[in-house]
C-alpha positions as CSV (number, residue, x, y, z in Angstrom):
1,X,0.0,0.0,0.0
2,X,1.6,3.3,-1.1
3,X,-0.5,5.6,1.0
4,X,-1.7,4.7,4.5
5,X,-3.7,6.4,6.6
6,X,-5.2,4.2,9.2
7,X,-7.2,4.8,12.7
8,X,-9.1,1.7,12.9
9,X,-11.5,1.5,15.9
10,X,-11.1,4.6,18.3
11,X,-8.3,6.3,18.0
12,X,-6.1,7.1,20.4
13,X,-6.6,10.4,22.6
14,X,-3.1,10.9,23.3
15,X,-2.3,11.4,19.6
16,X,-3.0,14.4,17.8
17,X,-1.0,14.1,14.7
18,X,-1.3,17.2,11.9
19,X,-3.4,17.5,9.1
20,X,-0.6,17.6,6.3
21,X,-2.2,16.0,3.3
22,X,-0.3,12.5,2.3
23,X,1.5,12.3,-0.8
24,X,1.4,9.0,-2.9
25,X,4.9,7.8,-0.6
26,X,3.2,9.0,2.8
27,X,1.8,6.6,5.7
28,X,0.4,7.6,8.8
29,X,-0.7,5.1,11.2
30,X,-2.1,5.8,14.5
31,X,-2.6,2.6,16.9
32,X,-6.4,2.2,18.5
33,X,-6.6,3.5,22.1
34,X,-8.2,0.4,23.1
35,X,-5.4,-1.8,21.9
36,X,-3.5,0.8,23.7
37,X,-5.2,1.1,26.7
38,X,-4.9,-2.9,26.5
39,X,-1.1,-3.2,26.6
40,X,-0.1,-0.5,28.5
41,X,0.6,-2.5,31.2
42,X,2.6,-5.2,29.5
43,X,5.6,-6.2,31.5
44,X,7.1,-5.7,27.8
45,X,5.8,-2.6,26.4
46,X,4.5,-0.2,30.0
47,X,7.8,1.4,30.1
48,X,7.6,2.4,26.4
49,X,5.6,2.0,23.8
50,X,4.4,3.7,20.3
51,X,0.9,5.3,20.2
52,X,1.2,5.8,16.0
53,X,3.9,6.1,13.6
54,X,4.3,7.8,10.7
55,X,6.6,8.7,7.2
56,X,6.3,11.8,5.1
57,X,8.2,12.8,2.3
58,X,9.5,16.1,1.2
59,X,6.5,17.5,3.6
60,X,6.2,21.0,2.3
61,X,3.7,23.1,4.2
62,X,4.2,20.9,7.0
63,X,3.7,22.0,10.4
64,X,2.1,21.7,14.1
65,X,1.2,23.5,17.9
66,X,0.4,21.5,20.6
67,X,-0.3,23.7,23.6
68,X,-0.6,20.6,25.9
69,X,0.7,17.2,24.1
70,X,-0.6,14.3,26.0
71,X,1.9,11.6,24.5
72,X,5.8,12.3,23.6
73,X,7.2,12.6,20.0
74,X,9.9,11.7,18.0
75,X,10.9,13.4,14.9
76,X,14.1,12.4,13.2
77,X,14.6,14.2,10.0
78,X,16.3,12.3,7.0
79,X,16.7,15.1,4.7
80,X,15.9,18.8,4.2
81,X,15.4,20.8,6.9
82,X,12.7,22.5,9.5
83,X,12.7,24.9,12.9
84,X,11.4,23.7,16.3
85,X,10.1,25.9,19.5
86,X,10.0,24.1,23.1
87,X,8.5,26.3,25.7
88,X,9.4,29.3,23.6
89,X,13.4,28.5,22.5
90,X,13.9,27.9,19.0
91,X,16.0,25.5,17.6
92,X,16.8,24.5,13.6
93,X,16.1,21.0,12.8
94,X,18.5,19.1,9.7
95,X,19.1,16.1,8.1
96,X,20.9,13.9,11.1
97,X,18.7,15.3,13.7
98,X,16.3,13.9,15.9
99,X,13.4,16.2,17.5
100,X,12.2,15.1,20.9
101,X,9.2,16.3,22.8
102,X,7.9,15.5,26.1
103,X,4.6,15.0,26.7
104,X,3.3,18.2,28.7
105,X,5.7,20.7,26.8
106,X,3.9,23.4,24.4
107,X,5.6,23.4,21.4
108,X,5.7,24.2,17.5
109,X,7.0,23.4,14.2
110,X,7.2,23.3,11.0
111,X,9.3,22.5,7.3
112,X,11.4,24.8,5.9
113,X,9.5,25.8,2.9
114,X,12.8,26.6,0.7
115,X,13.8,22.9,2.0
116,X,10.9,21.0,3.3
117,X,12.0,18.2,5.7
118,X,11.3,14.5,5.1
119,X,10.9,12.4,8.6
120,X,9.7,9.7,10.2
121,X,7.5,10.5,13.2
122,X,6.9,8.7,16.8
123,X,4.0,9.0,19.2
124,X,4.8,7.4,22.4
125,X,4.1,6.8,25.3
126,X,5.2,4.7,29.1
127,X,7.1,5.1,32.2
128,X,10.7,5.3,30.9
129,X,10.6,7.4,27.8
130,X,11.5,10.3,29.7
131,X,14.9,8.1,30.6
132,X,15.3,7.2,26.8
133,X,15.3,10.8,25.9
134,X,17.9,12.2,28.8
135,X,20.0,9.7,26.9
136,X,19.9,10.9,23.5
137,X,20.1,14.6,24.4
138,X,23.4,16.4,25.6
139,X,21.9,18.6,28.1
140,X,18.7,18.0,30.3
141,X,17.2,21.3,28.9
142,X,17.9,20.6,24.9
143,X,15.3,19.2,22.6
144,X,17.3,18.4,19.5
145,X,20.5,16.0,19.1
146,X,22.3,15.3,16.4
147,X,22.7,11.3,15.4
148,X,23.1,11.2,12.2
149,X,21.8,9.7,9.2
150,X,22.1,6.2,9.4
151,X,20.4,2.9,7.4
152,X,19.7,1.1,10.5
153,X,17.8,3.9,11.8
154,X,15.9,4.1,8.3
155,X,15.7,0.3,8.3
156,X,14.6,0.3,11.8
157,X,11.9,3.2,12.0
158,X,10.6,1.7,8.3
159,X,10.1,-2.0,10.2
160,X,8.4,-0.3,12.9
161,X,5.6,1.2,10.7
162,X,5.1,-1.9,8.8
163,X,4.6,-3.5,12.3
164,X,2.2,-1.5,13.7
165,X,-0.7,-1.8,10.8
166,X,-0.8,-4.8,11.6
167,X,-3.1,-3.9,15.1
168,X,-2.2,-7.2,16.9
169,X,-0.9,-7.8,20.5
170,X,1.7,-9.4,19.7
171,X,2.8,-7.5,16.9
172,X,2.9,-4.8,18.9
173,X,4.9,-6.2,22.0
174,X,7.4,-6.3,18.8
175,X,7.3,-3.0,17.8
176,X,7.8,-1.4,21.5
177,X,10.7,-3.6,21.9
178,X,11.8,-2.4,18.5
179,X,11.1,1.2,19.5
180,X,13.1,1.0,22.8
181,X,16.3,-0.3,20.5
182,X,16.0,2.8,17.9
183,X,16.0,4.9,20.9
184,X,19.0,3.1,22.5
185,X,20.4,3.6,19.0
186,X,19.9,7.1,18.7
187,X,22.0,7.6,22.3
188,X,25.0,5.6,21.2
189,X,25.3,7.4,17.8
190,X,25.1,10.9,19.5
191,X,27.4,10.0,21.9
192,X,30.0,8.5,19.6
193,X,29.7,11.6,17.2
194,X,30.4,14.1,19.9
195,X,33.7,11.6,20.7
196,X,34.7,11.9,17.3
197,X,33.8,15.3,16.9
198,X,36.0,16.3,19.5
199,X,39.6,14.4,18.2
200,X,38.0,15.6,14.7
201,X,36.7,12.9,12.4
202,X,39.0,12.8,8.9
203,X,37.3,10.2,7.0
204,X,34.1,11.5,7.5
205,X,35.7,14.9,6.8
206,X,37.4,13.7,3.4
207,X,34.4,12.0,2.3
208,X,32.1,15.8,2.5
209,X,35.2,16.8,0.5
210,X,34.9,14.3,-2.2
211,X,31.2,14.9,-2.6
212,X,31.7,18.9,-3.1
213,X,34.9,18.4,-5.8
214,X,33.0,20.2,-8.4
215,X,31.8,23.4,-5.7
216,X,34.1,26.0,-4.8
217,X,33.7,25.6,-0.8
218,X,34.7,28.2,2.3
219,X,36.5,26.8,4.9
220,X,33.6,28.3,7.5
221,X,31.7,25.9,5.0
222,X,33.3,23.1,5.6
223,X,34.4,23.6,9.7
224,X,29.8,24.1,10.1
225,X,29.2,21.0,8.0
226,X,31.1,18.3,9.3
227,X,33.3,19.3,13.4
228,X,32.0,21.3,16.4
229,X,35.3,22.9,16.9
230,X,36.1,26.0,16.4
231,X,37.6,27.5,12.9
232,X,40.9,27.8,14.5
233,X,41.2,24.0,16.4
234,X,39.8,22.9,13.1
235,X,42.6,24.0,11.0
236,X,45.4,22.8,13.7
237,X,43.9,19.6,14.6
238,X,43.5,18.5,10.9
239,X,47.2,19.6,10.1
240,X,48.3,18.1,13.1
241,X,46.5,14.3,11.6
242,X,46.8,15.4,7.7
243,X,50.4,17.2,7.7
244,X,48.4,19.5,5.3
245,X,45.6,22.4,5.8
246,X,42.1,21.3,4.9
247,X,42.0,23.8,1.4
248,X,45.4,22.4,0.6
249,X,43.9,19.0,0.9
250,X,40.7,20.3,-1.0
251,X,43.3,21.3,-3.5
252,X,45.0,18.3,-4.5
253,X,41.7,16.2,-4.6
254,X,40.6,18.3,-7.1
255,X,44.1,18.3,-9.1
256,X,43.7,14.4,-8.6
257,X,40.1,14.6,-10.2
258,X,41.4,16.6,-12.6
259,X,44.3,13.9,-14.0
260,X,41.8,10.7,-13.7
261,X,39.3,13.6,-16.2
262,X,42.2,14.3,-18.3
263,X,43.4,10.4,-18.6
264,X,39.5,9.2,-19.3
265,X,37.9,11.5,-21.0
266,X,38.3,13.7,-24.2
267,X,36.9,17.1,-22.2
268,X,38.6,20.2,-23.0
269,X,40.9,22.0,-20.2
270,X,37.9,24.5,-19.9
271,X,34.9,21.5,-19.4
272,X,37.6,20.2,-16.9
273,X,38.0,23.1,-15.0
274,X,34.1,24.0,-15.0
275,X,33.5,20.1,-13.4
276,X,35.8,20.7,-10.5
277,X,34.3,24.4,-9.6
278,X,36.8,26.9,-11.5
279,X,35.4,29.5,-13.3
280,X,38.6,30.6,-14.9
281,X,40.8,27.9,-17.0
282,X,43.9,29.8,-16.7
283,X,43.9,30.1,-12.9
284,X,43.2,26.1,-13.0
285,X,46.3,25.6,-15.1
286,X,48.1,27.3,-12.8
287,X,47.0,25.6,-9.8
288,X,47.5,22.1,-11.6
289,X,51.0,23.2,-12.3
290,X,51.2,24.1,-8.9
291,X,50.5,20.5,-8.2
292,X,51.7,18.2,-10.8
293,X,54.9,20.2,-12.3
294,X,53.6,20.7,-15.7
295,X,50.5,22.2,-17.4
296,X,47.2,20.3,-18.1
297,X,47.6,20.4,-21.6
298,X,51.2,19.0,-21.2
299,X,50.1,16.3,-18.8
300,X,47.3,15.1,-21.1
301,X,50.0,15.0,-24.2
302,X,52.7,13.2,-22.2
303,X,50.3,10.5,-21.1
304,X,48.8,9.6,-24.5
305,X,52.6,9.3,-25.8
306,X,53.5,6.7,-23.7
C-alpha cells in the first residue's frame, strides 16, 4: 500500500498528529486506544511504547502546535530541513537530527519551505521514555540532538511502521521492543559523534570533500558542516593528523580529479576546469602546475605518448 492512513477502531486520545495531506509515498498510522489502553501495562511494552507512527516525504507546508501534548514525540529528520520551538526556545532541525518532545511541553514546528524536511515521526508513550530521551540529548534542557543519518535507523523506523498496521498484540509487543532499540540507537550514535567530533573525524571529513569536488567551498563551509570545533582548532587539529591544511587538501583532490578527467575523457581544459568548480581555465592551469609540475595540456599529451 503506497498511501496509508489508518485509525481503525477509536483512536487514540493521546495522539494528535497534523493534518498535512499525504503524498502517494506517505503513511500515517495511528494505533487504537483500546489496543493501547490494553497493553499499557505489558511487562514488555509499559515502560515504552508507540501510540502511532508515521513517514512523510518532502513534507512542504508541514507543520504543528500543541499547547498541551498528551503523548511524547519523536521526529528524526532524514533530509531537508525545519525549525522547532519548546517552551518558547527555537531550535533549527537538519538532516541527522532527531526532534524530541515530552509529553506536557507546548511546542511548535514546521518545514522549511525553501527545504521542506522528510521524517519519520513517533508518538509514544510509558514510564521510561523520559529516561530514553535524557540519553539521547546532551543537556537536560535541549530538545534536539544530532545522530546522524544512518540505514539502520531508516531500516529500523521503516520496520516499525510496517509493524504497527498490523493492530495485533503481539505484533505490537514487537514493535515497542523495537522502538526502545531505535531509541537506545539514537544515544549511542550521538554519543560517539560528539567523541569523534572532539579528536575531529578525517574520514568523514574527506568523504564531505569528495562529494563537493566540483563546488568551490569556504573553509567556514566546511568547519559548520562536518566538526563542532572551532575554525581555529579545526585547522590545527587536521594539520596536526593530515600534515596538510584542509584547502590544501581540497586542492589536491581536485588536481587528482582533474588527472583521472584528463586520462579518461576527451573534455577540454575549460569543461575540466568548470567540473571541478573553477570558473577561470587559466587560474586552473596554474594551480595544476602548482601540483603536478607541468601544465594540463602538457600532462594530457605526455600521457597519450606513452
Amino acid at each position: 500500500m503506497d498511501k496509508i492512513a489508518l485509525m481503525i477502531g477509536e483512536p487514540s486520545p493521546q495522539v494528535e498528529t497534523s493534518q498535512w495531506p499525504l503524498p502517494k509515498a506517505g503513511r500515517r498510522v495511528v494505533i487504537p486506544h483500546t489496543l493501547v489502553a490494553e497493553l499499557a501495562e505489558h511487562p514488555l511494552c509499559r515502560d515504552c511504547m508507540p501510540h502511532g507512527v508515521g513517514f512523510y516525504p518532502a513534507a512542504a507546508g508541514h507543520h504543528m502546535g500543541r499547547a498541551a501534548p498528551r503523548d511524547h514525540l519523536v521526529i528524526y529528520c532524514l533530509a531537508g530541513s525545519g525549525v522547532a520551538e519548546l517552551e518558547g526556545r527555537r531550535q533549527p532541525v537538519r538532516a541527522g537530527d532527531v526532534l524530541l518532545l515530552r509529553e506536557g511541553q507546548r511546542h511548535r514546528y514546521r518545514a522549511n519551505p525553501q527545504d521542506p524536511w522528510t521524517i519519520y515521526w513517533v508518538h509514544l508513550g510509558g514510564a521510561e521514555v523520559d529516561t530514553y530521551f535524557d540519553e539521547i540529548l546532551s543537556s537536560p534542557d535541549g530538545f534536539t540532538a544530532t545522530v546522524g543519518q544512518h540505514s539502520r535507523l531508516t531500516e529500523d523506523l521503516e520496520l516499525l511502521l510496517t509493524t504497527v498496521t498490523r493492530f495485533r498484540p503481539h505484533h505490537l509487543i514487537y514493535a515497542a521492543n523495537l522502538l526502545k532499540s531505535l531509541l537506545s540507537f539514537m544515544a549511542l550514535m550521538r554519543r560517539q559523534r560528539q567523541a569523534r567530533n572532539v579528536a575531529l573525524d578525517v574520514p568523514r571529513i574527506q568523504a564531505w570533500l569528495q562529494a563537493h569536488l566540483h563546488q568551490r567551498i569556504e573553509l567556514e563551509q566546511l568547519v559548520s558542516a562536518t566538526s563542532e570545533l572551532s575554525l581555529y582548532h579545526f585547522i590545527r587539529e587536521y594539520k596536526r593528523q593530515t600534515g596538510q591544511t584542509p584547502m590544501q587538501a581540497f586542492q589536491h583532490l581536485k588536481i587528482t580529479r582533474a588527472c583521472y578527467l584528463l586520462d579518461i575523457t576527451d573534455l577540454s581544459i575549460t569543461q575540466v576546469a568548470a567540473d571541478l568548480g573553477y570558473d577561470d581555465p587559466y587560474y586552473f592551469s596554474r594551480q595544476f602546475k602548482k601540483v603536478m609540475g607541468v601544465a594540463p595540456r602538457d600532462y594530457r599529451r605526455e600521457r597519450s605518448e606513452r
